[in-house]
N, C-alpha and C positions, 0 to 999 in steps of 0.2 A: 324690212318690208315683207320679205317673206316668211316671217315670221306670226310678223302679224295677222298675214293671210292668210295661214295655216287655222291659227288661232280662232278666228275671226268664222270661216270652214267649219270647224269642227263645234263652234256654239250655233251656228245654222243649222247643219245638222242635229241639234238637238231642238230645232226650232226655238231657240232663241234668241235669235239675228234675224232680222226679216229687213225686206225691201219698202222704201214709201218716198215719195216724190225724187226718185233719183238716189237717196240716200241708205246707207244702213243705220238700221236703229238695233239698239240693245235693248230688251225688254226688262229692263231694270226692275220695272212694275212688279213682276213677280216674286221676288223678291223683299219689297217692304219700300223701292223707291217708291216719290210721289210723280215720278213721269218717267216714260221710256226715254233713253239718252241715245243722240248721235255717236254712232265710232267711224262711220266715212262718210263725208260729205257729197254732197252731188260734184263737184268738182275733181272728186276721187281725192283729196286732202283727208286724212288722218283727223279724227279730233284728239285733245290727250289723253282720254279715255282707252284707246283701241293700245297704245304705248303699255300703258300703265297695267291694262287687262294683261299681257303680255310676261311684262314684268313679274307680276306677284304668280301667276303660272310657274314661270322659269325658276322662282323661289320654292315652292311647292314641290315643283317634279325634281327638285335638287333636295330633298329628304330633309325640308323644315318643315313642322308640323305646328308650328306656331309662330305668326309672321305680328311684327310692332313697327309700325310706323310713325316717325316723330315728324307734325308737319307745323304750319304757322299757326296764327288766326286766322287767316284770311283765306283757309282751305275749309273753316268746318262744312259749309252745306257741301263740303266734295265727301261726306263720308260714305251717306246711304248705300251711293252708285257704287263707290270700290269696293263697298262690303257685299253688295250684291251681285260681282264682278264675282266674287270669290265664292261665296254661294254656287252661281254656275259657272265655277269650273270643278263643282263636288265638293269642295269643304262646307264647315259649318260656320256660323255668324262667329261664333267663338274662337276660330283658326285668327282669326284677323283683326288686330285692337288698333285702334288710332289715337295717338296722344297728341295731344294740341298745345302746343308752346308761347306762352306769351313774350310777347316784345322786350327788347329790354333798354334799359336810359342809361347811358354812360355818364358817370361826373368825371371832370379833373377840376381840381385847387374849387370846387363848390360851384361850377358852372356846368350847364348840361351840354355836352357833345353835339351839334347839328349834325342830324343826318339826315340823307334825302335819295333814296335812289334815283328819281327823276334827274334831281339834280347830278348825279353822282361825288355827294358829299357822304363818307362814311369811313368808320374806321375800322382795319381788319382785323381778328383774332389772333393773326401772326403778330400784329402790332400791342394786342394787349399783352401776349404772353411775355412779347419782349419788353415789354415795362414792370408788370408785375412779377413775370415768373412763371412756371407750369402748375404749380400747384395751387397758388392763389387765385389763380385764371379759372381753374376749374371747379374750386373748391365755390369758389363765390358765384360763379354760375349755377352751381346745385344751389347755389343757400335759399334759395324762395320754392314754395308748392312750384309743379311744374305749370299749374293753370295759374300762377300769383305771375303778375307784372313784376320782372327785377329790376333797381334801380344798383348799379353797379359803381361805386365809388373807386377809383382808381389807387386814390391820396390813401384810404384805410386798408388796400389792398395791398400796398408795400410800407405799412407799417410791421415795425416789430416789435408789438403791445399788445398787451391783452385786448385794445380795441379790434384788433384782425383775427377774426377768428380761429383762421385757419391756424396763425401762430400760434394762438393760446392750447391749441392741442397740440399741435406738433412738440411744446414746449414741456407740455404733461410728458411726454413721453422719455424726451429728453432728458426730463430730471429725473425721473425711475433710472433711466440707464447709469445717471451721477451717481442714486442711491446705490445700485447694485455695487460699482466701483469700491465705493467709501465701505459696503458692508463686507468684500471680499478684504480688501485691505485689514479690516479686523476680523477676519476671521468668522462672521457671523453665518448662518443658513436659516433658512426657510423656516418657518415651521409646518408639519405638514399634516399636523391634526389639532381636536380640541377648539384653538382659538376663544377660551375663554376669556381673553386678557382686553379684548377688546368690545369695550362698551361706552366706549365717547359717542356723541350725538353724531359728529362727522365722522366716525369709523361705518356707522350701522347704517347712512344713510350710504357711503357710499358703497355700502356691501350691498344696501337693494338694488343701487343702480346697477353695479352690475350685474345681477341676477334678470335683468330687464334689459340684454341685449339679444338675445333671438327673440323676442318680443318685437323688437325693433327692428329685425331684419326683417320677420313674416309682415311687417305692418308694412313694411319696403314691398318686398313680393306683392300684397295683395291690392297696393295704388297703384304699380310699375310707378313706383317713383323714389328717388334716392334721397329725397328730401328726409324723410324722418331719424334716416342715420346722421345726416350732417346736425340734424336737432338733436339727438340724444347722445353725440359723442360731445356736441358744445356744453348740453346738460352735464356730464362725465366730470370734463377738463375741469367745471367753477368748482365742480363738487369736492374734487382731487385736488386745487390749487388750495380751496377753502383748508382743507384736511392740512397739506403740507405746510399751509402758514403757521397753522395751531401746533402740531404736533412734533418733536420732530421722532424719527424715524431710527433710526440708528444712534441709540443711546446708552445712558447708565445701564440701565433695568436690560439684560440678553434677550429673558422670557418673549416680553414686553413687544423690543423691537425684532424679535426674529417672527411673531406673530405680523406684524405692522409690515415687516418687509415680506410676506407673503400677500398680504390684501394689495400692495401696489404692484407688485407683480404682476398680482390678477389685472389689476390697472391696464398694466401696460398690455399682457396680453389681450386686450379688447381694445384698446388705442389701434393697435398695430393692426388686430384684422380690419377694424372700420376704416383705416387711413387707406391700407392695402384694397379694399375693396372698392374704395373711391379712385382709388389708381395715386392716391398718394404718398410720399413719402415718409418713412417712418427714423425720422433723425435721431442719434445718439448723443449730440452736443448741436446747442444753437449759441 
């Protein structure tokens, strides 16, 4: 309370809080809203406004200089006011982004989850990760644009097939680590120039792919959205599964496969930053 009275003070003092029928208003107007907003009611009650003004402050004077907010649907017309909240208290429209989260639909065994807050039918995130796992949990939550409705299948989510995506990468990764094994045991290394050896169709594509992963991180940064990585590491995995079923890798020819075992390498090391930066697991056997 007193906080927000403080707050609330010192946007008056800037003449931006004024007094009308009993109430305060925030002149949101100023700012680019399409109406001044209540923050205290005539009855002296808080609206959520006066909270929230508060909040993204106490963010602010705490040495963030760029604040992201993840809310539902059913917040967008709440953005104008926040953003204009933050305007008067001296940032810029740019300090403040709001990302909007679409709903998501649970399946099990091919039927859709009721849920209902009213009702209070719903199922908790404790309860999906104990079914599927923490990384499938998470993984398939990012798997749609952040503005894309998810439909979240549980059955494909504790599969361990190339139909769950998450696995089919995790499994890429996995098997670089088999390869390195098998290459040590014979003695093989790296090669660590030239690379002339390699000119298969699924060698050179999967050398562009990965030349098109900070590509894909800046495309990350410039949506705030993690989506594109979960799309170019699933691109990665087919490409590398593709490659390992044709070729194999550690063979007759030393030249050959000591070339072949530096491009999966590179593999894995780009597996393992995208996994890692998705907050997931980076397995060495599945």
């Amino acid at each position: 309370m007193e906080k927000i009275e403080k707050t609330l003070k010192a946007l008056q003092s800037k003449e931006l809080v004024y007094e009308q029928d009993g109430a305060l208003w925030f002149k949101s107007t100023n700012f680019g809203d399409d109406k001044d907003r209540v923050v205290k009611k005539s009855d002296g009650a808080y609206t959520y406004l006066a909270p929230d003004i508060v909040y993204h402050e106490n963010k602010f004077n705490r040495g963030y200089t760029w604040l992201i907010n993840i809310w539902g649907p059913d917040h967008h017309g709440y953005i104008p006011r926040i953003k204009a909240a933050a305007e008067a208290l001296g940032k810029q429209k740019e300090d403040l982004d709001v990302l909007i989260v679409q709903l998501a639909t649970i399946y099990r065994n091919g039927e859709v989850l009721s849920m209902s807050t009213r009702r209070g039918q719903y199922i908790s995130l404790r309860e999906v990760i104990d079914e599927v796992g923490v990384d499938a949990a998470r993984f398939f939550f990012l798997m749609r644009h952040i503005e894309a409705h998810l439909e979240f299948d549980l059955e494909v989510a504790k599969k361990q097939t190339a139909e769950n995506p998450v696995y089919y990468i995790q499994y890429a990764h996995a098997r670089i680590h088999s390869m390195n094994k098998k290459a040590k045991e014979q003695n093989l290394v790296m090669a660590e120039k030239d690379f002339t050896l390699l000119k298969e169709e699924e060698e050179l594509l999967l050398i562009r792919k990965l030349g098109e992963f900070p590509d894909a991180l800046m495309f990350c940064y410039d949506q705030l959205d993690p989506y594109p990585l979960l799309s170019y590491l699933m691109d990665l995995a087919i490409l590398f599964h593709r490659f390992y079923d044709r070729y194999k890798v550690v063979g007759d020819d030393a030249s050959l496969s000591s070339e072949r075992l530096a491009l999966v390498n590179g593999a894995k090391i780009v597996f393992a930053n995208g996994l890692r930066l998705l907050g997931l697991q980076t397995p060495e056997q599945m």
